[in-house]
Backbone as a chain_set.jsonl record, in Angstrom:
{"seq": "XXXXXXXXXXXXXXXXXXXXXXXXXXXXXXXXXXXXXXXXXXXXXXXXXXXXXXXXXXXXXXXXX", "coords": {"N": [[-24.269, 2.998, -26.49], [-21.862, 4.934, -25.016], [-22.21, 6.523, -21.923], [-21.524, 10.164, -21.644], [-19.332, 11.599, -18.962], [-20.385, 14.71, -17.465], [-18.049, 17.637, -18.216], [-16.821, 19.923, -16.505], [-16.357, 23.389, -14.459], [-17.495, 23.267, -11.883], [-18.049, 21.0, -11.292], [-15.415, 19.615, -11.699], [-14.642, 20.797, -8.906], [-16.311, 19.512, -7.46], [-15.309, 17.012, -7.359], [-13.275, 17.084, -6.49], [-13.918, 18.217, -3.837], [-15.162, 15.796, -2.76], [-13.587, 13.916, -2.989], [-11.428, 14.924, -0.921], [-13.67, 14.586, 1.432], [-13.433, 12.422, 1.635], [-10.632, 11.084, 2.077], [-10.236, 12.82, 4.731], [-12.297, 11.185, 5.745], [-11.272, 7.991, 5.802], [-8.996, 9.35, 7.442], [-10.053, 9.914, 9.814], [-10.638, 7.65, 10.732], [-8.874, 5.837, 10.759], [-7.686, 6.912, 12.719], [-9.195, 6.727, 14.862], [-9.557, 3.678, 15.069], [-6.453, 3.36, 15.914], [-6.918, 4.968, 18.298], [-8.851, 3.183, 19.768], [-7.366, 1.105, 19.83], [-5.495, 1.751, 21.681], [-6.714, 2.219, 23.945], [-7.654, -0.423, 24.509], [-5.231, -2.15, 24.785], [-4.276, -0.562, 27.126], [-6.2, -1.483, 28.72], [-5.54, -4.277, 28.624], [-3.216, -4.554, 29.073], [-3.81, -3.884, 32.253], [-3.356, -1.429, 33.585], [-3.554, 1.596, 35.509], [-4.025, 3.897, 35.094], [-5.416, 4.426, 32.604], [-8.01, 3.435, 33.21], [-8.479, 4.887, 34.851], [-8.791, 7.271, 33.685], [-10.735, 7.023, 31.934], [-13.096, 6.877, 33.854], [-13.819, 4.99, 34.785], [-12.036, 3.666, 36.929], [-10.848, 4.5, 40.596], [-10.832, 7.616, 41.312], [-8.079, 9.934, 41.871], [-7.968, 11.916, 44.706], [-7.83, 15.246, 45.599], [-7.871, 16.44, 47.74], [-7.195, 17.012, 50.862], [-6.609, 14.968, 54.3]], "CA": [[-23.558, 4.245, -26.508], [-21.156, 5.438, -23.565], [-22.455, 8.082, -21.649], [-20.731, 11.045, -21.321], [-19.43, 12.622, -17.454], [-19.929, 15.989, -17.498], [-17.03, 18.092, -17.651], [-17.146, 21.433, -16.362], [-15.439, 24.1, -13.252], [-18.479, 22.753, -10.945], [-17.966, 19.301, -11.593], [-13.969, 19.103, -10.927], [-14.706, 21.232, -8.067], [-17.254, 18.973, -6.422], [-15.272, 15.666, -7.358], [-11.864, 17.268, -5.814], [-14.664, 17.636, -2.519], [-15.47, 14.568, -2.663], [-11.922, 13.183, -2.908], [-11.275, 15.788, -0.241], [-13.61, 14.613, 1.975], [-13.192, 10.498, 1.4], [-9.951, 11.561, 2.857], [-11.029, 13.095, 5.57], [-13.21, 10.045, 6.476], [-10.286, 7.633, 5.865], [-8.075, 9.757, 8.165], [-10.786, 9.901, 10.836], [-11.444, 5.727, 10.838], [-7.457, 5.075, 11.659], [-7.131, 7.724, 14.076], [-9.893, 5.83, 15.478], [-8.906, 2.917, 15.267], [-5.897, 3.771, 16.955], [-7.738, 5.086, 19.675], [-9.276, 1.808, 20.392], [-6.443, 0.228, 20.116], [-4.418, 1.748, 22.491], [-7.192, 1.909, 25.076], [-7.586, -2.37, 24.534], [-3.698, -2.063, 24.809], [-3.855, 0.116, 28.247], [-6.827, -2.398, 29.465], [-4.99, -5.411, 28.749], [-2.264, -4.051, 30.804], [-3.972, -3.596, 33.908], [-2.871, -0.406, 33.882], [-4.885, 1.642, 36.689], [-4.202, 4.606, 34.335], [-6.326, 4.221, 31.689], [-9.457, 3.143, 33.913], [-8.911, 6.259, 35.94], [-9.596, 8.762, 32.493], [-12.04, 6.783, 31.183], [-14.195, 7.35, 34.503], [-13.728, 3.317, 35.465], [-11.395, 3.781, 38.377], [-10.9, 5.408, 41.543], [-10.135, 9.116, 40.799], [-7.271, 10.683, 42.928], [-8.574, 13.063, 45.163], [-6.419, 16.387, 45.178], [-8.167, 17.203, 48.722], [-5.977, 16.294, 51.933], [-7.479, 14.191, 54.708]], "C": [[-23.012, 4.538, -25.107], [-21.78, 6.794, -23.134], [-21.346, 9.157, -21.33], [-20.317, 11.744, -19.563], [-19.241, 14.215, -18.208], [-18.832, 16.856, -16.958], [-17.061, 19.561, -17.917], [-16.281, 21.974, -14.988], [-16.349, 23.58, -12.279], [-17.775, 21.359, -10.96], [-16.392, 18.969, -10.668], [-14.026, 19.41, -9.84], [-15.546, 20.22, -7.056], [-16.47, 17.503, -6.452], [-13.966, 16.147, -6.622], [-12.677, 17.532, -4.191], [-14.853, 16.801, -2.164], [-14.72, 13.414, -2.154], [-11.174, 13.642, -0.984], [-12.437, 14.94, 1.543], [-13.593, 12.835, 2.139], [-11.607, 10.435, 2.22], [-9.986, 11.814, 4.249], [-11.651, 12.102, 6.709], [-12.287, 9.065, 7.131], [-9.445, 8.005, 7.253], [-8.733, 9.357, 9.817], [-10.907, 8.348, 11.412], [-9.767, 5.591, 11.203], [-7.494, 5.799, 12.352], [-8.372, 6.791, 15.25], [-10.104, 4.405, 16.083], [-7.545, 2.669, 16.16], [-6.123, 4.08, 18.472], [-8.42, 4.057, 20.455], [-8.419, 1.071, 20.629], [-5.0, 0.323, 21.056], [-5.314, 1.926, 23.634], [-7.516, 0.267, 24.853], [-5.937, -2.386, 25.39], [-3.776, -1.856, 26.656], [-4.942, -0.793, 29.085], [-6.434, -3.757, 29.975], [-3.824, -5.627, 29.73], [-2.266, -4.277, 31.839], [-3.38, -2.206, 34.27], [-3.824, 0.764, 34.422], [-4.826, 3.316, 35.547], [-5.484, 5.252, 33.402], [-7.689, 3.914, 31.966], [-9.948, 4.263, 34.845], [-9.274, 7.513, 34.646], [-10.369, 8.397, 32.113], [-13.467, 6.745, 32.444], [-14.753, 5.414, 35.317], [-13.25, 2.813, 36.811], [-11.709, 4.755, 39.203], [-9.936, 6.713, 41.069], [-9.414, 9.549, 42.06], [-7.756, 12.206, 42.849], [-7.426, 14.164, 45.574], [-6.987, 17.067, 47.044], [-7.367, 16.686, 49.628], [-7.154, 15.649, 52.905], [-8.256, 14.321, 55.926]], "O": [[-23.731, 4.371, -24.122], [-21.842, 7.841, -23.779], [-20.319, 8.824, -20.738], [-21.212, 12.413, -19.047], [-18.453, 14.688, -19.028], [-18.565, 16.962, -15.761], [-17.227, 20.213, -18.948], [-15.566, 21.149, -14.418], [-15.572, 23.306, -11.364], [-16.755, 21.105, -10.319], [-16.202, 18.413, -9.586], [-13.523, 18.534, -9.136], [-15.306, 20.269, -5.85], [-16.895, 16.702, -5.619], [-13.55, 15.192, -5.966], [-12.048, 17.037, -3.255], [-14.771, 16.734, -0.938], [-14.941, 12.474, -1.39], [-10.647, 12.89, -0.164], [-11.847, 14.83, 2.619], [-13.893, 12.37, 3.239], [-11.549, 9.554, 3.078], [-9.722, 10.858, 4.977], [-11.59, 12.127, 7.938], [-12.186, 8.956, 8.353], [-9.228, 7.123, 8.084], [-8.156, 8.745, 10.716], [-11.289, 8.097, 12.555], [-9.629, 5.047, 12.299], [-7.15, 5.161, 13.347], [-8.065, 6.356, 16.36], [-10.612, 4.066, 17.152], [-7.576, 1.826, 17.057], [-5.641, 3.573, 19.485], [-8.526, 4.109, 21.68], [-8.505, 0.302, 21.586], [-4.012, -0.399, 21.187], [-4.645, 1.774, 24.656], [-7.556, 0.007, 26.055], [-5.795, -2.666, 26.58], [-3.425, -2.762, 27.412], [-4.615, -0.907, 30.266], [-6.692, -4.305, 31.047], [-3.566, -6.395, 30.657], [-1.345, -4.717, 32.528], [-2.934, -2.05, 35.406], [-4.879, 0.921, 33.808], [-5.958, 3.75, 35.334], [-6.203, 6.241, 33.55], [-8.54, 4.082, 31.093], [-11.03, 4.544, 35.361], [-9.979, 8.501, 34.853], [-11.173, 9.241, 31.717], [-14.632, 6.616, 32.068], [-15.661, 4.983, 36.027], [-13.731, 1.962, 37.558], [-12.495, 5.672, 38.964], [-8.782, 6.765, 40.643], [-9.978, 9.554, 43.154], [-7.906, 13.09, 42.007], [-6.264, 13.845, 45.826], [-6.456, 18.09, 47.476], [-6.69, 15.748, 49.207], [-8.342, 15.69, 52.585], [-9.097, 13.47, 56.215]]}, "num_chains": 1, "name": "protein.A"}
């Protein structure tokens, strides 16, 4: 015998959350991805940039001498 899903205002409501936040997750994992991949990108470079925000390089000092 097939079981039945229950179908009810709870139910759609929690599977359109669900959907909602699978989404969500999704969105979060390429933006992330991204993010890695443009600091690889800005490493591969050599670009003194990218080593100075991430706390790798020498930070320019704003004081005079």
């Amino acid at each position: 015998m097939r079981s039945q899903f229950p179908a009810g205002p709870s139910t759609r409501r929690a599977l359109y959350g669900l959907g909602l936040l699978a989404a969500l997750k999704a969105l979060s994992l390429v933006l992330m991805a991204q993010a890695v991949a443009s600091v690889l990108a800005g490493l591969m470079a050599h670009d003194a940039a990218w080593a100075a925000q991430l706390g790798w390089g020498r930070q320019a000092s704003s004081s005079g001498p």
